[in-house]
C-alpha positions as CSV (number, residue, x, y, z in Angstrom):
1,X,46.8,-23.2,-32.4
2,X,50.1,-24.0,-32.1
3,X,53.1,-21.9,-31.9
4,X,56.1,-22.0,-34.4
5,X,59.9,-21.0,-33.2
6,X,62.6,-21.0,-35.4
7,X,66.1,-21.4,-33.8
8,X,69.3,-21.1,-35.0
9,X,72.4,-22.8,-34.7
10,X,70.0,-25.9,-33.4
11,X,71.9,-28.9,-34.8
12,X,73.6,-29.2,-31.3
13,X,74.8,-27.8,-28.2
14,X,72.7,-24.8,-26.5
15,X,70.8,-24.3,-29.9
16,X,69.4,-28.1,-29.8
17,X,68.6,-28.2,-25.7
18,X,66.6,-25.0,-26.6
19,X,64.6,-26.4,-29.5
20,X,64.0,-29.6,-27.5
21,X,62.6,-27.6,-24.2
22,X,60.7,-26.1,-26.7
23,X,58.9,-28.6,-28.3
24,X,58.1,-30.2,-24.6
25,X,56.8,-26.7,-24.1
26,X,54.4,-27.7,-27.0
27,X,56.2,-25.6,-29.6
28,X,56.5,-26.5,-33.4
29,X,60.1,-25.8,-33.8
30,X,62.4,-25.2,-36.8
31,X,65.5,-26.9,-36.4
32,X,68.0,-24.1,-38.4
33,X,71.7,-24.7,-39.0
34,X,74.5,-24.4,-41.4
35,X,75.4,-28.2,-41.3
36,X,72.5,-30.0,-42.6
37,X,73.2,-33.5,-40.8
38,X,73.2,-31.7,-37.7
39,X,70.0,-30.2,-38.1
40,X,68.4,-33.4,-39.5
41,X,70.0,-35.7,-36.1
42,X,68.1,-33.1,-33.8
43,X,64.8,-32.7,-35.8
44,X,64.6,-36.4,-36.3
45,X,64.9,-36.7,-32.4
46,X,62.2,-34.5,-31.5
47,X,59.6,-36.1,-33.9
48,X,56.6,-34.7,-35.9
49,X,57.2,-31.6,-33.9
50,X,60.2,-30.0,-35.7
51,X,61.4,-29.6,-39.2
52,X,65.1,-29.5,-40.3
53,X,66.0,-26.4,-41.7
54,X,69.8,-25.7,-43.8
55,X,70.9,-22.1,-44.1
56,X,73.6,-19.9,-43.3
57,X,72.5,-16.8,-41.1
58,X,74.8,-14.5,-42.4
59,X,73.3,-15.2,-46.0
60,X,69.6,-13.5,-46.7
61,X,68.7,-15.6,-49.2
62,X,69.4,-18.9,-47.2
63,X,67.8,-17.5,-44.4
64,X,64.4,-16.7,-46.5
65,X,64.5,-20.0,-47.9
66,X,64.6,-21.3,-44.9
67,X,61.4,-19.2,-43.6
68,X,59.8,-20.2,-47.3
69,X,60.1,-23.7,-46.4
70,X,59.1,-23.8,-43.1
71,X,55.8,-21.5,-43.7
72,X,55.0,-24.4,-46.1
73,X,55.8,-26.5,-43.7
74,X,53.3,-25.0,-41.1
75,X,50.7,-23.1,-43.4
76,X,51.6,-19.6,-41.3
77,X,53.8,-17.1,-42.7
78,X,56.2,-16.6,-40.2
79,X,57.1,-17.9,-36.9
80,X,55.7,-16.8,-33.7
81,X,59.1,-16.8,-32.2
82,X,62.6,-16.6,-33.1
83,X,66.0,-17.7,-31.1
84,X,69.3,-16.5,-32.5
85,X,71.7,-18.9,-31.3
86,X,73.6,-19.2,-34.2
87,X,76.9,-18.0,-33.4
88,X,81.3,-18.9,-33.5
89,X,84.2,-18.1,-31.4
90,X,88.2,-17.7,-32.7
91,X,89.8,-17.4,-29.1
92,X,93.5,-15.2,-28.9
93,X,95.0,-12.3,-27.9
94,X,93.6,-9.2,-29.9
95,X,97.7,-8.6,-30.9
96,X,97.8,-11.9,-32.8
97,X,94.2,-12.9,-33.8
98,X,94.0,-12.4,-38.0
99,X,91.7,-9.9,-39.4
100,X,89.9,-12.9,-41.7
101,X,88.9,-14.6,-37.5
102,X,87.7,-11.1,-37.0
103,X,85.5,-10.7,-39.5
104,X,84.7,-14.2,-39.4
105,X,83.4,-14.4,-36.2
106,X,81.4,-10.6,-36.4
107,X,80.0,-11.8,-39.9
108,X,78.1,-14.8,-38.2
109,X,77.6,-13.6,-34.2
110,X,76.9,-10.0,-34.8
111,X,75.7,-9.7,-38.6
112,X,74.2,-13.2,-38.6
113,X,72.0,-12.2,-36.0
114,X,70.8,-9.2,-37.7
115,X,70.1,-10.5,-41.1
116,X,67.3,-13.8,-39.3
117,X,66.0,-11.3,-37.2
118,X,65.4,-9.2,-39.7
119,X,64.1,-11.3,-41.6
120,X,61.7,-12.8,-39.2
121,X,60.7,-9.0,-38.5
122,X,60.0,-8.2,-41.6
123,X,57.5,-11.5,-42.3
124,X,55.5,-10.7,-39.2
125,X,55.1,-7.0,-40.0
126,X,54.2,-8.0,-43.3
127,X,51.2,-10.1,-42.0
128,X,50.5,-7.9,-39.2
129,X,50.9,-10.5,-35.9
130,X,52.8,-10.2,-33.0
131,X,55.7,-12.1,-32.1
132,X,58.7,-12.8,-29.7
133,X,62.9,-12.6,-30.5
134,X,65.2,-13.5,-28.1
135,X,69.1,-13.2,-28.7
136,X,72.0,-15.1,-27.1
137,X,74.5,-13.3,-25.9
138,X,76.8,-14.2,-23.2
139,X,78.5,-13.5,-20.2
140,X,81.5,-12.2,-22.1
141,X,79.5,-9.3,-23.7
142,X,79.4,-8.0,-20.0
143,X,82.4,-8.7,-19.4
144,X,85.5,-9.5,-20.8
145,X,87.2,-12.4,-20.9
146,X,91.1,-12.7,-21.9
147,X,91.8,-14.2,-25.2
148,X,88.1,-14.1,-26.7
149,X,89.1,-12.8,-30.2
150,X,86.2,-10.4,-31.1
151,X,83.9,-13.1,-29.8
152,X,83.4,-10.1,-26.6
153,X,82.7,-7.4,-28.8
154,X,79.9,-9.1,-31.4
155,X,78.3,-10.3,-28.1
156,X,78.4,-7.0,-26.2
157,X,76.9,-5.6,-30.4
158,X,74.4,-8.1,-30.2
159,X,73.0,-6.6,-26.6
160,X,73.4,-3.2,-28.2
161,X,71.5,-4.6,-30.7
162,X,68.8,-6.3,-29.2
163,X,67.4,-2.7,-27.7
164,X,67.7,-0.9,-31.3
165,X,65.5,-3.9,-32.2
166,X,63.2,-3.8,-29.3
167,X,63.1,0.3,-30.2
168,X,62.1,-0.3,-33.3
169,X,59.7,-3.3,-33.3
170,X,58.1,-2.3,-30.4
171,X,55.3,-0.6,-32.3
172,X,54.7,-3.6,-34.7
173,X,54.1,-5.9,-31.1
174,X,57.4,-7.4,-31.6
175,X,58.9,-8.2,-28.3
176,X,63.1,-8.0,-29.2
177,X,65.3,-9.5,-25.6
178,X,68.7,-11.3,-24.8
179,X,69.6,-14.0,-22.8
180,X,73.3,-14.2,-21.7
181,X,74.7,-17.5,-20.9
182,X,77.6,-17.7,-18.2
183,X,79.0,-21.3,-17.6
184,X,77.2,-23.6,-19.4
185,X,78.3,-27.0,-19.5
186,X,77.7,-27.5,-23.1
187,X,77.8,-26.5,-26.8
188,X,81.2,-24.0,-27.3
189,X,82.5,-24.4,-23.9
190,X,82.0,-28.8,-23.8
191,X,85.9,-29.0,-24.5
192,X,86.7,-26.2,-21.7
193,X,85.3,-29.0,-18.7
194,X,86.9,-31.7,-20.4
195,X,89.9,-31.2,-17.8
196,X,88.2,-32.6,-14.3
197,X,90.3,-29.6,-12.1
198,X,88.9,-26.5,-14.6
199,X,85.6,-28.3,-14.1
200,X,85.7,-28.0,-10.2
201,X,87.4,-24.6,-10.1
202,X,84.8,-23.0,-12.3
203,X,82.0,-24.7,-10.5
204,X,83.8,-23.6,-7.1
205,X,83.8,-20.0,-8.6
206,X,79.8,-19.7,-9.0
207,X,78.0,-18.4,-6.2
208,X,75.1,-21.0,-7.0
209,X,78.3,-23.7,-6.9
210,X,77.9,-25.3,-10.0
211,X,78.0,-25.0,-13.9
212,X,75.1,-24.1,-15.9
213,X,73.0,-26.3,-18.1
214,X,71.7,-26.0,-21.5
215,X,68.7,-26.3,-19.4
216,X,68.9,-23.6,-17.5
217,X,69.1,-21.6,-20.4
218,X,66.4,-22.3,-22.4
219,X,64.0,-22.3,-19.5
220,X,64.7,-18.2,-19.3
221,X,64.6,-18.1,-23.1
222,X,60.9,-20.5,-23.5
223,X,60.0,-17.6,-20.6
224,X,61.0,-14.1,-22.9
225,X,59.6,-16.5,-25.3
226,X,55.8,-16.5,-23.7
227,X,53.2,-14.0,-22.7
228,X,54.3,-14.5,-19.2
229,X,57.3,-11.8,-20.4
230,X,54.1,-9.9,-22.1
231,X,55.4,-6.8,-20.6
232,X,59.2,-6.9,-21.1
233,X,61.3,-5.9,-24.1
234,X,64.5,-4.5,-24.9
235,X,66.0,-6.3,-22.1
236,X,69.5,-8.7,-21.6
237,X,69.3,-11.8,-18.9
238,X,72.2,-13.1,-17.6
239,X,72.1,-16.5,-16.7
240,X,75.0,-17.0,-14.8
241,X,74.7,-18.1,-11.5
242,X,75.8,-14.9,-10.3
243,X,79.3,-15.6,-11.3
244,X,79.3,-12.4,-13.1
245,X,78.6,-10.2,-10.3
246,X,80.4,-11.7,-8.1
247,X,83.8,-10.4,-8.9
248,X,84.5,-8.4,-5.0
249,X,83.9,-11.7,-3.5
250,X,87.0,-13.1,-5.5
251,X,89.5,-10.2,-4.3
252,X,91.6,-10.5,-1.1
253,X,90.2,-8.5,1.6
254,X,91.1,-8.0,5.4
255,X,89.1,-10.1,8.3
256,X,88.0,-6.5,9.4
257,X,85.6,-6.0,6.4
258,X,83.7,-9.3,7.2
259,X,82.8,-8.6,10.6
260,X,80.0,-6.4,12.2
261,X,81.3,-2.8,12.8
262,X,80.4,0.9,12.4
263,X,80.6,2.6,8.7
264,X,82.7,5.2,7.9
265,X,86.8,5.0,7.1
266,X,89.4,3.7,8.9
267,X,90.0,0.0,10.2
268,X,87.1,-0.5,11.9
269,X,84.9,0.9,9.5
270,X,86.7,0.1,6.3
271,X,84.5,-0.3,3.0
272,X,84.6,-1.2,-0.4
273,X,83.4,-0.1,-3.5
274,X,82.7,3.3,-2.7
């Protein structure tokens, strides 16, 4: 039989490469997003295999609708899976961003993710089958970038959120992880790389030596998606390319650390970290 996924936020960017790896993955997917056309342009291209779906996540009666149309759709009550991609960013300094941004962008990253996965939740509890959420989060929930607006904190909520989930749901067989993004060279961040120089000093910056695709991505979500990640719940992947853990490598440091020595303090044994 085949497997249903609804996704959110699908009508373009990382939302629309996931549902497309999907469906070559042999997924039926539900295309889900606030702007209608969007959703329609991505379903259309991906065939008999996807529906388009309108709702916003932050509303519970759009997002049941939504699942109402697409169990008709497939003739199962709810979807296997579930990706919450669905989210916004307001980017300034905490000392000037407005408190309508704030609530704006924690209303749809943090609560909108919530109220589908909820939702979802409930439907498969409901008819007693097992089934798989995955969260995106991002790099930026790790850590913090400068000028992000609350887009850091909802993201860092969401990870928070994922293990209540994954707590919870656990005893149902629902399977609750995150996936956090790093550089990804589409979606939000497409106007960042615009600018050829930002484009080569970010790529420079990764360890792997390039920017991520929406391609890399969804392969790590189809794989929390699967029963391959059977086993694993409650847990946040950062697809990065390192670039997050790689923040010693970027500070200056004396030619006396690189070479090979004996521990200990001093010049010749100097260390970091500790």
């Amino acid at each position: 039989m085949t497997r249903t996924l609804l996704v959110t936020g699908a009508g373009r960017g990382l939302g629309a490469s996931i549902a497309t790896a999907a469906v070559e993955a042999g997924w039926f997917v539900g295309v889900l997003d606030r702007d209608g056309a969007a959703a329609t342009g991505t379903a259309e291209a991906l065939g008999d295999a996807a529906v388009a779906l309108v709702a916003d996540t932050t509303d519970d009666a759009e997002v049941e609708t939504a699942l109402d149309h697409l169990a008709t759709v497939t003739g199962r009550p709810a979807p296997d899976g579930l990706v919450c991609n669905a989210g916004i960013v307001r980017f300034g300094p905490l000392l000037d961003v407005s408190l309508a941004d704030w609530r704006t962008v924690v209303d749809v990253n943090l609560s909108g993710t919530f109220v589908t996965a909820r939702a979802v939740a409930r439907r498969l509890a409901a008819a007693g089958t097992p089934g798989s959420i995955v969260a995106v989060t991002s790099m930026n929930g790790v850590a913090p970038g400068p000028n992000a607006g609350a887009y850091a904190a909802t993201k860092a909520g969401i990870a928070r959120l994922t293990e209540q989930m994954a707590l919870e749901w656990g005893p149902l067989g629902i399977r609750v992880n995150a996936v956090a993004p790093g550089l990804i060279d589409t979606g939000m961040s497409t106007p960042i790389y615009a600018d050829p120089d930002i484009r080569r000093r970010r790529s420079g910056a990764v360890p792997l030596g390039r920017l991520g695709t929406g391609a890399d991505v969804a392969s790590v979500v189809l794989f929390l998606l699967s029963d391959a990640a059977a086993y694993v719940t409650g847990t946040e992947v950062l697809v990065d390319g390192g670039v997050t853990r790689s923040v010693i490598a970027t500070l200056p440091r004396p030619a006396a650390v690189d070479s090979v020595g004996t521990g200990g303090s001093g010049p010749s044994g100097a260390s970091e970290g500790r």
